[in-house]
Steps between C-alpha positions, in 0.01 A plus 500: 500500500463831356677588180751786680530489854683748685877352446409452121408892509814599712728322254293575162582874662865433528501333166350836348709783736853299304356529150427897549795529642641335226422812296657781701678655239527212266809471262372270189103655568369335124703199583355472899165509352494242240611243724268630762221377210593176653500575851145639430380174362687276797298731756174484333530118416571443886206734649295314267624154627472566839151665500402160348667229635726677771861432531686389828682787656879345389362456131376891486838588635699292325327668165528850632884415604595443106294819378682731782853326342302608136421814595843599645675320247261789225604782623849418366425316241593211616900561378575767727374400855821652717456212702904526517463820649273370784720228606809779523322714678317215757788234502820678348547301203363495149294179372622475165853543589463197759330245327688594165197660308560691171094605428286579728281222651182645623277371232690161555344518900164585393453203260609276762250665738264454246572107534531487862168720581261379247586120475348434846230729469364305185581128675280620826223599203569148357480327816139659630408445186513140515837433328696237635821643645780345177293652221408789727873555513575456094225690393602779750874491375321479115328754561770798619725338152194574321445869633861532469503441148229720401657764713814454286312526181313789592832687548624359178161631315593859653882456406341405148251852477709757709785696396840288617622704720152533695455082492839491631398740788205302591607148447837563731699240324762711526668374173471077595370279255411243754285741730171359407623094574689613784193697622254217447723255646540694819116555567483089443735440686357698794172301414632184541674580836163695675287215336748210611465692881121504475429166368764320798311747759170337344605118513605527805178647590304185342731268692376647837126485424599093474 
């Protein structure tokens, strides 16, 4: 197969018409483009990937899924998505207001997403790879902890080097001690789900070759 066939191209082009839309008149511009460092290095890692060893079509969405939730989630810095604004104006009610929500949760979504989107994508790698599917499946949810944690110390290294009220901006902790265990636990927790889904989808699969 070809590294980009046409629906890899039509949704690449999607992927890239939402990020440069994402900076129509952006609010936080120095803050958009340091996170956008990272969804620089997510693109070029997955090009790279799939010009090698190309991925199945769900995999490359699934990754391009969590960087169009990143790349939303940078225009506002993470802390201000008016995501309560778009349910009152699509559904009448505000989100935070229903479920009870003093901060808002973007960043909370994306770190799940990160979980759920990734955490299969690295078990299929594991599986062609010859894996068997249980330590496919734990070094899948190992690995998003992993990257979690480094993620988490990065924005502690920038907290540590950048003046407090920038670090605060980018880091959208928005004033909670707990953000980076809350957000590492989320985008586990999203692992172990996705990776529990995959793995039962690939016993079962086993069983029927029997």
């Amino acid at each position: 197969m070809p590294p980009f066939p046409v629906v890899y191209r039509w949704t690449l082009g999607v992927f890239l018409l939402v990020v440069v839309a994402t900076w129509w008149h952006p609010p936080h511009p120095v803050e958009q483009a340091m996170h956008h460092s990272l969804t620089v290095l997510g693109l070029a890692a997955l090009l790279l990937v799939q010009r090698r060893r190309p991925l199945p079509y769900a995999s490359f969405l699934l990754i391009l899924i969590f960087l169009v939730l990143h790349s939303v989630a940078a225009r506002w810095i993470y802390s201000f998505v008016p995501y309560d604004e778009w349910t009152r104006v699509l559904f009448g009610f505000r989100l935070n207001e229903l479920a009870g929500w003093q901060r808002n949760n973007f960043d909370r979504l994306v770190h799940l997403s990160y979980g759920l989107c990734f955490g299969p994508v690295l078990f299929r790698l594991l599986r062609d790879g010859g894996r068997r599917i249980r330590w496919a499946a734990v070094v899948a949810v190992d690995v998003v902890l992993s990257t979690s944690a480094v993620y988490e110390l990065f924005e502690w290294a920038i907290a540590m080097t950048l003046a407090p009220d920038a670090a605060e901006a980018y880091n959208g902790q928005q004033g909670d001690i707990w953000d980076a265990q809350k957000d590492m636990s989320l985008a586990t927790g999203g692992a172990v789900v996705a990776v529990a889904v995959a793995a039962l989808v690939a016993y079962r699969r086993v069983a029927a070759r029997r």
